[in-house]
C-alpha positions in Angstrom: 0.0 0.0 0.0 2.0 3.0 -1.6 1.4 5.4 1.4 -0.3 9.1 0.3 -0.3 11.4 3.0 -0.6 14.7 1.6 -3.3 16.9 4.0 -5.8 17.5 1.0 -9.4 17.5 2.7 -11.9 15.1 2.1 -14.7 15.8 -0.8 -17.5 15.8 1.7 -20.2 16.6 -1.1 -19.2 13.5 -3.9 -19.4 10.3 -3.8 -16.2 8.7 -3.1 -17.4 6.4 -5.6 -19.5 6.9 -9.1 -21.5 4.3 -11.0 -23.4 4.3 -14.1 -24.5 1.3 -16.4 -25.2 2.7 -20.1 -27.5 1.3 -22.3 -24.6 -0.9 -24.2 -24.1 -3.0 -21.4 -21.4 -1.5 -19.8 -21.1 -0.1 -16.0 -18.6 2.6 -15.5 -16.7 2.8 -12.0 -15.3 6.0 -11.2 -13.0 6.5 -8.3 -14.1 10.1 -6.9 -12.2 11.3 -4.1 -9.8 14.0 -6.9 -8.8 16.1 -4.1 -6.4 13.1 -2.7 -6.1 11.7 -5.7 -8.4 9.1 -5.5 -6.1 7.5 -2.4 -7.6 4.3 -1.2 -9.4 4.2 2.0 -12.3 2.7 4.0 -15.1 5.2 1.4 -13.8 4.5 -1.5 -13.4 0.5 -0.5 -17.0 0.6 0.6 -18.5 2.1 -2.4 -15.8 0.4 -4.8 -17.5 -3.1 -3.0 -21.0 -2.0 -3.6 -20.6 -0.8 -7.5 -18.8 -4.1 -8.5 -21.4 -6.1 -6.0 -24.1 -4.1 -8.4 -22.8 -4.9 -12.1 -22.0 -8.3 -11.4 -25.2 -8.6 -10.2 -27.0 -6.8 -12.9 -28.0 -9.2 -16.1 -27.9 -6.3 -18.6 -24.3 -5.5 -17.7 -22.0 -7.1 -19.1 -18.3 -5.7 -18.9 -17.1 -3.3 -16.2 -14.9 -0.5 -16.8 -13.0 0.9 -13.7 -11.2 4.9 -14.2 -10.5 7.7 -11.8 -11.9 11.1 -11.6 -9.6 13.7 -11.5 -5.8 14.0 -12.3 -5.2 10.1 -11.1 -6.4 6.6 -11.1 -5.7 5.7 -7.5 -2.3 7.1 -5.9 -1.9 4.9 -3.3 -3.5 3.9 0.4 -4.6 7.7 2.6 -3.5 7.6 5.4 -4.7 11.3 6.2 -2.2 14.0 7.0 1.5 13.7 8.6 -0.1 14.5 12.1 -2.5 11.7 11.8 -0.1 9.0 9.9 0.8 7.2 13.1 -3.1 6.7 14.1 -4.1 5.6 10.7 -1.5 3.1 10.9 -2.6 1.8 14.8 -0.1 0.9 17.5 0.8 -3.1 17.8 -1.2 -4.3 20.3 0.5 -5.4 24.1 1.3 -9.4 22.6 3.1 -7.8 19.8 0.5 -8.0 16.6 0.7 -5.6 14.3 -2.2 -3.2 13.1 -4.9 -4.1 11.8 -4.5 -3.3 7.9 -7.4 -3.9 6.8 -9.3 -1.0 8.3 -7.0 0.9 5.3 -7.7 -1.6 2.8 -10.6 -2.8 2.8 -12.9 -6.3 3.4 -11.4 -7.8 0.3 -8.0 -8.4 -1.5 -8.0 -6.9 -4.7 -7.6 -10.6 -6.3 -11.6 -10.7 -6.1 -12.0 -8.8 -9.5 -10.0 -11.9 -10.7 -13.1 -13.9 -9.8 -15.6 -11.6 -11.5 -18.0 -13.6 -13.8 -17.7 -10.8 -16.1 -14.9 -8.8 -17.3 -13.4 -5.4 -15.9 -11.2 -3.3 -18.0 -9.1 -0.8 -16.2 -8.8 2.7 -17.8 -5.8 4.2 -15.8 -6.4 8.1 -16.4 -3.3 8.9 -14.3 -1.2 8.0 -11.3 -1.4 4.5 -10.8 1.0 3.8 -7.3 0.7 1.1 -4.6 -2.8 -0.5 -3.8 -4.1 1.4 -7.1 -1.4 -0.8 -8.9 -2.5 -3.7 -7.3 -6.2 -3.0 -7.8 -5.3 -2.4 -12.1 -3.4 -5.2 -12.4 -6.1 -7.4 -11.2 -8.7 -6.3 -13.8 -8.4 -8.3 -17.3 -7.5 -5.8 -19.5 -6.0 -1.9 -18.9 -5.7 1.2 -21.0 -3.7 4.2 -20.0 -3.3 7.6 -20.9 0.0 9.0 -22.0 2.0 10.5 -18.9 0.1 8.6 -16.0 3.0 7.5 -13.7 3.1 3.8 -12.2 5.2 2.8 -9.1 5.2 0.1 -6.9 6.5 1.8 -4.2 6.6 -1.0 -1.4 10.4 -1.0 -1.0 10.9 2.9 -0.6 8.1 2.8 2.3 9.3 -0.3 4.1 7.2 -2.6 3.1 6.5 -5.3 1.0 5.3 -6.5 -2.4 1.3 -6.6 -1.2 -2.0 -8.4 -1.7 -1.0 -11.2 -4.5 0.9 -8.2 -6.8 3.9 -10.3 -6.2 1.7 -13.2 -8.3 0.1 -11.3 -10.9 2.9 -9.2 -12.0 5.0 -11.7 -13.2 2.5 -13.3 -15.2 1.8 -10.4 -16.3 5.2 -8.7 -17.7 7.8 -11.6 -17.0 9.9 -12.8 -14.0 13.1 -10.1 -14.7 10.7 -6.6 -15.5 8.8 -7.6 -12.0 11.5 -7.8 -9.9 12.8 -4.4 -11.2 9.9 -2.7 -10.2 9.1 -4.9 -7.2 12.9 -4.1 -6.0 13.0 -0.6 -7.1 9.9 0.8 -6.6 10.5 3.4 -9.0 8.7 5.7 -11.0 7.6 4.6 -14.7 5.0 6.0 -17.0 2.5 4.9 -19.1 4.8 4.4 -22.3 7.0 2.0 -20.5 3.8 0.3 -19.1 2.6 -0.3 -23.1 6.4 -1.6 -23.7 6.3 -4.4 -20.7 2.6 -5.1 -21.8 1.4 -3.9 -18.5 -1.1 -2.1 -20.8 -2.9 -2.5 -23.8 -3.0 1.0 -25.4 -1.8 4.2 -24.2 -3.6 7.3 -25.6 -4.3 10.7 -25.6 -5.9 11.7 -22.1 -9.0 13.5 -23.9 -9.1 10.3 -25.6 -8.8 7.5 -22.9 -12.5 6.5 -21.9 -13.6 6.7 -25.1 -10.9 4.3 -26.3 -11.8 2.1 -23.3 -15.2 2.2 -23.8 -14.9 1.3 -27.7 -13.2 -2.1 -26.3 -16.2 -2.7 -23.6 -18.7 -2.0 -25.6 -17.3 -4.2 -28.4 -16.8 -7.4 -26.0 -20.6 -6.3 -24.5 -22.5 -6.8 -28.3 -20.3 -9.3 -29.8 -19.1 -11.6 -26.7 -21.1 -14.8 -25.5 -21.1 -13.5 -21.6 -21.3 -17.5 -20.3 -17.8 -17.6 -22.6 -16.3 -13.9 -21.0 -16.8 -15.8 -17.4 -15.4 -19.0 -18.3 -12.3 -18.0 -20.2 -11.4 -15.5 -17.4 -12.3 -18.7 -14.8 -10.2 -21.0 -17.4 -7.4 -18.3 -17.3 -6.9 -17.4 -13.6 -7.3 -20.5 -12.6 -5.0 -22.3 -15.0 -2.5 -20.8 -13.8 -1.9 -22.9 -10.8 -2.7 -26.0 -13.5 0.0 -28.2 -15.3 -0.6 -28.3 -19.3 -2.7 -31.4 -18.6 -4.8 -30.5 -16.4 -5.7 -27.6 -17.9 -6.6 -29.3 -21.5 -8.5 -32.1 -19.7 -10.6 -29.5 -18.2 -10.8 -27.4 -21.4 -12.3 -30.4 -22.8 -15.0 -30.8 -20.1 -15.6 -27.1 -20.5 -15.9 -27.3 -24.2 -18.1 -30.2 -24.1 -21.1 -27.9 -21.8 -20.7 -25.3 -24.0 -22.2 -26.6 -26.7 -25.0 -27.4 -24.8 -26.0 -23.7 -24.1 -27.9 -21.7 -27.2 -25.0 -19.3 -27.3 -22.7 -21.6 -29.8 -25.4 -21.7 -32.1 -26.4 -18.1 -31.7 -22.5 -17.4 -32.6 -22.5 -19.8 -35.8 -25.3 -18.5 -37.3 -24.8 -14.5 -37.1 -21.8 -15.2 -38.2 -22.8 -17.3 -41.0 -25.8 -14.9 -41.6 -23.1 -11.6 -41.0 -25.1 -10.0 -38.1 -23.8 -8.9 -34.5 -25.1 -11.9 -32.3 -27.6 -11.9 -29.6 -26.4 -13.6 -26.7 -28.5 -14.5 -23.6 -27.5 -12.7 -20.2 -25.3 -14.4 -18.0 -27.2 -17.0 -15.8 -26.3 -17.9 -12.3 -23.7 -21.0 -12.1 -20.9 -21.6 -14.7 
């Protein structure tokens, strides 16, 4: 959890966080606490909860994007002004435990979005440090716009590589490129990101949620959503799978599949060069 501490005060009269499902099947998450820079803390962890809780919930939603208001993404855990720092943090109790972190952070590890049944694309509109790292790389797919800064940060705070980043990011970018910013916790931006294929895209700030909208809404008309929750299930979960294991359950997969009306919904607007209609996304696999 990148600490930020600056003494910006709260935004008493927003949200601390936004939601809006449009009519092309697409909820929009929106980080709204711009005067810290969208730090992370116990609002926007309750209202982040409750928006996801509501799309995945939602039949006619069908992808999630997730974006900041403001000048950044999510810069990190608040841990309210320097005079303040040593009580957001807690005292270790008289047997020695440490704090209790999770007042900061939240309920849940960010690794739940991992688990979604339905995808969440992260459309990083700026600085991107710590837990808000954590948080974007466990949606499926991210977008940045050019300059937005990235940093671990762990090392230069004293602490450690957190909540399952130290699994993701390697998977993500390679064994060597984690390290290096596991180790260093330095500052890269959004260019590099693209390079390590940490991001998809970087573009033009102006032009960032309408980019990552184009790709939601694209996956929302022309994706099976029973496929969008297996593949990501298939995908996260294969990854503590050998080869084998993996195919042999691929083949199970494949063989319910073609018992649900979305295979031949897919064949035939293809063969008859329409978008397809898909069913919603029932309960169960």
């Amino acid at each position: 959890m990148r600490v930020a501490s600056d003494d910006a005060g709260p935004d008493p009269d927003l949200e601390a966080v936004l939601y809006e499902a449009t009519p092309t099947g697409v909820a929009v998450v929106t980080l709204n606490r711009p005067s810290r820079l969208n730090a992370w803390g116990g609002d926007i962890s309750a209202g982040f909860y409750s928006a996801i809780d509501r799309a995945e919930a939602d039949p006619a939603v069908r992808v999630i994007v997730l974006t900041g208001s403001g000048r950044a993404f999510c810069a990190g855990a608040h841990l309210g002004s320097m005079a303040t720092i040593g009580d957001s943090l807690g005292t270790p109790s008289a047997n020695g435990k440490a704090p209790d972190v999770s007042t900061i952070v939240g309920e849940r590890h960010p690794h739940f979005l991992t688990a979604l049944r339905k995808p969440i694309i992260a459309a990083i509109n700026g600085a991107c440090v710590g837990i808000g790292l954590t948080h974007a790389l466990m949606c499926d797919v991210r977008f940045a716009a050019d300059g937005a800064k990235f940093a671990t940060s762990f090392a230069r705070r004293g602490l450690i590589a957190e909540y399952g980043i130290s699994w993701i990011l390697p998977r993500l970018i390679g064994f060597g490129a984690a390290m290096d910013l596991l180790l260093s916790g330095r500052t890269f931006y959004a260019d590099e990101a693209a390079r390590l294929g940490l991001v998809k895209d970087v573009v033009a700030p102006e032009l960032l949620m309408t980019r990552a909208m184009e790709y939601a809404e694209d996956l929302a008309a022309n994706c099976s959503p029973a496929s969008l929750a297996i593949i990501k299930e298939q995908t996260y979960g294969d990854a503590e799978r050998d080869v084998v294991d993996a195919s042999a359950r691929a083949e199970k997969l494949m063989g319910e599949s073609l018992l649900r009306p979305d295979v031949v919904e897919g064949i035939v607007s293809f063969l008859e060069k329409r978008p397809p209609s898909f069913p919603t996304l029932q309960e169960g696999p």
